[in-house]
N, C-alpha and C positions, 0 to 999 in steps of 0.2 A: 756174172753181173751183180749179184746181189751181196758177195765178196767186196766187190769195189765199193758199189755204192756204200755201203757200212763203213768199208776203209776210210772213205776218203772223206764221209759224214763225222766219223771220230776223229781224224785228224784236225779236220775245221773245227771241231767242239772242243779237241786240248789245245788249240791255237788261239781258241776268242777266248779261252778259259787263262790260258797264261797270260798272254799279252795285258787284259784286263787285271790281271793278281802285279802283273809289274806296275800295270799303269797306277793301281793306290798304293803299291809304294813309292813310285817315285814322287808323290805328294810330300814323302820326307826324306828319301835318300835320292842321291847322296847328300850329308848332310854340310863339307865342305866342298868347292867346285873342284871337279875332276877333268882336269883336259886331257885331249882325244890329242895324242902328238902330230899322227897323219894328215888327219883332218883341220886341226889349227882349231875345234871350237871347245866349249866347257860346261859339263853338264852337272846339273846340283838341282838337286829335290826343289817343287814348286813353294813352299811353305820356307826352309831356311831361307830361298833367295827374294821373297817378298817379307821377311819376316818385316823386316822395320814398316813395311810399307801397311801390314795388315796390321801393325800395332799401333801406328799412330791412328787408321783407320777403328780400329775400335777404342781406342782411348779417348775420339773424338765422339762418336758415336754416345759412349757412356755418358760423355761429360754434356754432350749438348741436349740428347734426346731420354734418357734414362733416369738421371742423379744428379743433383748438385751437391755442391759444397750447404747451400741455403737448406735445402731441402733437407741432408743431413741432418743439420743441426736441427731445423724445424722439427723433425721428426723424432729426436732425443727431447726434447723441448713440450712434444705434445703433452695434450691434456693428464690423460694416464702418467705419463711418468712427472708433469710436474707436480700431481697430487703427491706422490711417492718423494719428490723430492722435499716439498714444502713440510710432510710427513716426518721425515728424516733429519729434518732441521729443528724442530718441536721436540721429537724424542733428543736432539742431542743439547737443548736447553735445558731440558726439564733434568740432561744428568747430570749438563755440568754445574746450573742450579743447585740441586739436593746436594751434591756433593764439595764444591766450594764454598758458598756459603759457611760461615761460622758457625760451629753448630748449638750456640748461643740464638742463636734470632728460631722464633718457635719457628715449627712446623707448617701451620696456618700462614704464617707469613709465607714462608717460601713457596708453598700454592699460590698465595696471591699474585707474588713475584714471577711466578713459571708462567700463569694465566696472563699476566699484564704483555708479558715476553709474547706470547703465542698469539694474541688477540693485533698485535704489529705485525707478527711475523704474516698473518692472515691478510691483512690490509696491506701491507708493503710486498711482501715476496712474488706474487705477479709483475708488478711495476720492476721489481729490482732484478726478477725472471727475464723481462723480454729486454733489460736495460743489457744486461749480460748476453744474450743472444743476438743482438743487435750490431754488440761491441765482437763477439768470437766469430759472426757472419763476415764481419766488415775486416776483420783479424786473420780468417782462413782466407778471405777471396784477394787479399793480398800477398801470402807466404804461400798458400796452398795450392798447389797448380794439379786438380784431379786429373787430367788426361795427359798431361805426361807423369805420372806416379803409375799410372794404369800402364802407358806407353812401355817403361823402364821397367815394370815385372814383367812383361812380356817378354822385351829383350833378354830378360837374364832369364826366363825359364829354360831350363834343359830342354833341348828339344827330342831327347829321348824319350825321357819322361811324358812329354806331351805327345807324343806319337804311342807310348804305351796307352795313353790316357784315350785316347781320340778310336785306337784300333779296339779297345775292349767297351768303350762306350757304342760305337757305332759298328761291331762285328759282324751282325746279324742282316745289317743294311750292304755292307762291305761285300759278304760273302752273295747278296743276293746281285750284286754288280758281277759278280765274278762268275758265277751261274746262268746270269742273263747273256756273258760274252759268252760261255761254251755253246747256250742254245742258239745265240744267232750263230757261232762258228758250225753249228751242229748242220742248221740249214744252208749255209754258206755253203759246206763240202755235199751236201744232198745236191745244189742245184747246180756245183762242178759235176760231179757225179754225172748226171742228167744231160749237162753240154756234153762231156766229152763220150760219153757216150750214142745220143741219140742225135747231136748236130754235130762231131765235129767226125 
């Protein structure tokens, strides 16, 4: 008795345990459709046969609830970096200044000249910042279509590769699916066990 019930407890536990290891792979294989000749139907991994369907869905997702194109730019545009930009612009006057310049006209002038330059670039380059921003917002949100650019790397990712990526990121979770089917197969074959013994 206690022969079987163990048999027939491991059998149910390598049964919930395989069945579960096929059923996350078939989230990617196969990865072209495979028909069944007998049968007449065709079987192909959950993920290649929705791929378009999960791509456009998150291509939507990003663009409406996540990121814009605005927001992008707004964000290269913020404070911190416009300091750095308006920065960058200063240093690049003060060198084409000293260095163009005749080197005729004193020294003291060309500070003059650098400061006159900087003290505009100060007062204007906000104005001409958000004039630029305005124009590349209004420039992207007509050439730039972010949810199908997202859409279309999806479709052309390998889905190898993405299945490499997705089984070593989520192993640990994976393997505990596969564990969870041995232990309900475990009790599965305990409570055959149990029928066929004590009721049937």
């Amino acid at each position: 008795m206690i022969l079987r019930f163990a048999v027939m407890a491991l059998v149910g536990a390598g049964i919930g345990w395989f069945t579960n290891r096929i059923a996350i792979r078939m989230l990617f294989r196969p990865q072209k459709p495979f028909k069944i000749p007998v049968m007449g139907i065709s079987i192909q991994g959950l993920i290649p046969r929705r791929r378009q369907e999960i791509a456009s869905s998150i291509g939507e997702v990003v663009d409406r609830e996540l990121v814009s194109i605005e927001e992008i730019v707004l964000g290269l545009a913020a404070d911190k970096n416009r300091e750095e930009i308006i920065e960058a612009i200063k240093r690049k006057v003060d060198e084409i200044t000293k260095d163009k310049l005749p080197g005729l006209i004193p020294g003291y002038i060309k500070e003059m000249i650098v400061e006159y330059i900087n003290n505009i670039v100060d007062q204007q380059a906000n104005l001409v910042i958000n004039e630029l921003i305005e124009n590349i917002i209004h420039k992207a949100a007509r050439e730039m279509n972010l949810r199908q650019m997202i859409e279309d790397k999806i479709n052309q990712f390998d889905l190898g590769k993405l299945e490499g990526i997705i089984l070593a990121v989520a192993d640990r979770e994976l393997k505990h699916i596969e564990y969870l089917g041995a232990g309900i197969g475990f009790l599965i074959g305990l409570a055959q066990a149990f029928l066929t013994y004590y009721v049937l």
